[in-house]
C-alpha positions as CSV (number, residue, x, y, z in Angstrom):
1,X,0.0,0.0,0.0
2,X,1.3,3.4,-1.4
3,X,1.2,6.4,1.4
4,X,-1.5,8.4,-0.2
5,X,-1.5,12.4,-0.2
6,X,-4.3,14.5,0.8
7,X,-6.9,15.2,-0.7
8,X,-7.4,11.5,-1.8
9,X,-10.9,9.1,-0.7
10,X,-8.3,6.4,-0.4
11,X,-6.6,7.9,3.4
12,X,-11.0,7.3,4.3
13,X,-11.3,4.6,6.3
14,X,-14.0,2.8,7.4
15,X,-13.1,-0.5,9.3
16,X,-11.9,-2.0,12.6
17,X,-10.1,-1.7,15.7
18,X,-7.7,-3.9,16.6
19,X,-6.3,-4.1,20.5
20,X,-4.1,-7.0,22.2
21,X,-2.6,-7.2,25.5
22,X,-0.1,-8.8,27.1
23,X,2.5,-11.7,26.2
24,X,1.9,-13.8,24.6
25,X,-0.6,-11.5,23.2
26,X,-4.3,-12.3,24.6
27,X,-6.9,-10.4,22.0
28,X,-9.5,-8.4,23.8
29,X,-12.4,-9.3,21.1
30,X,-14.2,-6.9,19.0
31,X,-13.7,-3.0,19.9
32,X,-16.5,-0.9,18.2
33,X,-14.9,1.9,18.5
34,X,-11.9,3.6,20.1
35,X,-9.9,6.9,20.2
36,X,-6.4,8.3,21.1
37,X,-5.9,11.0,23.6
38,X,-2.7,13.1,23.0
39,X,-1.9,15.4,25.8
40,X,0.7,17.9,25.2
41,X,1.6,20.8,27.6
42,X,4.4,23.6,26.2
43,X,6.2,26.4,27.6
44,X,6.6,29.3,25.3
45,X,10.0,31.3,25.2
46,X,10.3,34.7,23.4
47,X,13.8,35.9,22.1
48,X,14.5,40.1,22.0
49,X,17.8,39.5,20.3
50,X,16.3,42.0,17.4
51,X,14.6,44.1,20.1
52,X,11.5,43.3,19.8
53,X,10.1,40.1,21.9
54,X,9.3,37.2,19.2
55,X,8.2,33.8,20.1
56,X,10.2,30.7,19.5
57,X,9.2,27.4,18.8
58,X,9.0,26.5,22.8
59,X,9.5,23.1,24.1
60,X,7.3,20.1,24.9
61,X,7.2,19.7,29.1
62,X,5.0,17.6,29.3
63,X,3.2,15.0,27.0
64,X,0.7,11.8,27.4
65,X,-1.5,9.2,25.4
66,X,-4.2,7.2,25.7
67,X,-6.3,4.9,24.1
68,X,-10.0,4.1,25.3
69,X,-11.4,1.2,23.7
70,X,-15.2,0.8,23.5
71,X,-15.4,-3.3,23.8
72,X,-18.5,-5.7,23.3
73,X,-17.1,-8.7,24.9
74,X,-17.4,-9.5,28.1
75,X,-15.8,-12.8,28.4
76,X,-14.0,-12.9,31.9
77,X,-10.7,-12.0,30.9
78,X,-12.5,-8.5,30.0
79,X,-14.8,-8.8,33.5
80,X,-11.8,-9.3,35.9
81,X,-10.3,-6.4,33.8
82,X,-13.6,-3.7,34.0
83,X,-14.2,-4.6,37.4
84,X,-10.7,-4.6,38.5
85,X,-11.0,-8.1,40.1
86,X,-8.9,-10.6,41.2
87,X,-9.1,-14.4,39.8
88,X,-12.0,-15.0,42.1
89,X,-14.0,-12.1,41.0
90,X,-12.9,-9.8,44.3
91,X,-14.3,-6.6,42.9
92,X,-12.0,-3.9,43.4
93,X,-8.9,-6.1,44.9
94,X,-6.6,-6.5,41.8
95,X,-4.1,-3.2,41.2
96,X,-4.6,-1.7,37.7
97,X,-3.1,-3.8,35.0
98,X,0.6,-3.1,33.9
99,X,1.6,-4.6,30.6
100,X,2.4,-4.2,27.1
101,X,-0.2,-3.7,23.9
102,X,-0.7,-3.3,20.4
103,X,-3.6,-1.3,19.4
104,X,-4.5,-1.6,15.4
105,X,-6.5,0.4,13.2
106,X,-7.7,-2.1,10.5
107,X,-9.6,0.0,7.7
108,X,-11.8,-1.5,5.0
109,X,-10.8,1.3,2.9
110,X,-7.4,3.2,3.4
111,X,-4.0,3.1,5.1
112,X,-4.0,0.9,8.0
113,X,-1.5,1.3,10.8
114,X,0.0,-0.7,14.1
115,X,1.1,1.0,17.6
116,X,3.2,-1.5,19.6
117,X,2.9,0.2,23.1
118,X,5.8,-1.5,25.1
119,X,3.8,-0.9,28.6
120,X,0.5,0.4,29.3
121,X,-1.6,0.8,32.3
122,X,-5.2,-0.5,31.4
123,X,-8.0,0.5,33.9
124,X,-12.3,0.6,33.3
125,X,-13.9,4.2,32.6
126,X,-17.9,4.6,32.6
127,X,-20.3,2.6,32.2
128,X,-21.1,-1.0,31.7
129,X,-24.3,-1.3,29.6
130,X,-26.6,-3.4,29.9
131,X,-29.5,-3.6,27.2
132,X,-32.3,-6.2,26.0
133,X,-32.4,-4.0,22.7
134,X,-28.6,-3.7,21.6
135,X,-25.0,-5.4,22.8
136,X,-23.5,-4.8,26.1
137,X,-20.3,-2.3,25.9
138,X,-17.7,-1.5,28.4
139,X,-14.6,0.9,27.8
140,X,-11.3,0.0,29.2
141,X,-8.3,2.6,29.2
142,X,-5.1,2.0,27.9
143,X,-2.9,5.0,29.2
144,X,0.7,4.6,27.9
145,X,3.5,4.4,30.5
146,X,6.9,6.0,29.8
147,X,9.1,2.7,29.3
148,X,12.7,3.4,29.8
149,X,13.4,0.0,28.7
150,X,13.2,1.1,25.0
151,X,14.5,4.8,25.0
152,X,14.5,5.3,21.5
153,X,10.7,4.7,21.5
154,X,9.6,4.8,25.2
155,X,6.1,5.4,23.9
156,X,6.7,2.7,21.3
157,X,6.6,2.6,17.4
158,X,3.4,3.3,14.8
159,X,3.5,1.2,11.6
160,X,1.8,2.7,8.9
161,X,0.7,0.5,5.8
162,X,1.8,3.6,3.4
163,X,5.5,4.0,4.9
């Protein structure tokens, strides 16, 4: 797959999520939907070397990601992970999950792309629907750790089918 320039209906994409945890890597089923959070937090610098103060490009202080994944399976892998529960379904006794994940976006139409995420924290957010009329969702959140293990990619690398 070529990488496609803007404008162009091939970079639409319609499709699927992909999300695994863990190694060996343990699929979390079908996500019907997800987003990435990028949180970035600057500081500004001016320069008066010309006498007048002019902003410079800044630096990045502080930056964070997350992915929320909007699940339909709750097999108990995904229960003891919502409800933060031990092997014996001890609500609320297990710490938040540390481990590693790859989170894929899987278009039927488009460029598709891979983010191996050396370590992530996963905890539940929300709700956990229940409904006679439509399929049960639950959203567990990825948030990505700092991993000084890989310090050329501590946040961990993206794939992308056009590069």
């Amino acid at each position: 797959m070529t990488d496609l320039a803007a404008p162009d209906p091939g970079n639409y994409t319609f499709g699927a999520h992909g999300l695994t945890l863990g190694t060996p890597a343990v699929d979390v089923g079908n996500v019907v939907s997800a987003r990435v959070t990028v949180t970035a937090e600057s500081i500004s610098h001016f320069s008066a070397l010309f006498g007048q103060d002019v902003e410079d490009p800044g630096i990045v202080s502080n930056a964070g990601f997350s992915i929320t994944a909007i699940m339909d399976e709750p097999n108990k892998a995904n229960l003891l992970k919502f409800f933060m529960a031990d092997a014996s379904f001890g609500v609320g006794m297990s710490p938040l999950l540390v481990t590693n994940a790859v989170f894929s976006g899987v278009p039927i139409v488009g460029n598709a792309f891979t983010w191996a995420i050396p370590r992530v924290s996963v905890r539940p957010e929300g709700d956990f629907s229940y409904s006679s009329e439509d399929w049960s969702t639950f959203s567990l959140v990825m948030r990505v750790l700092y991993n000084a293990a890989t310090p050329s990619a501590p946040f961990g690398t993206i794939t992308h089918g056009g590069v």
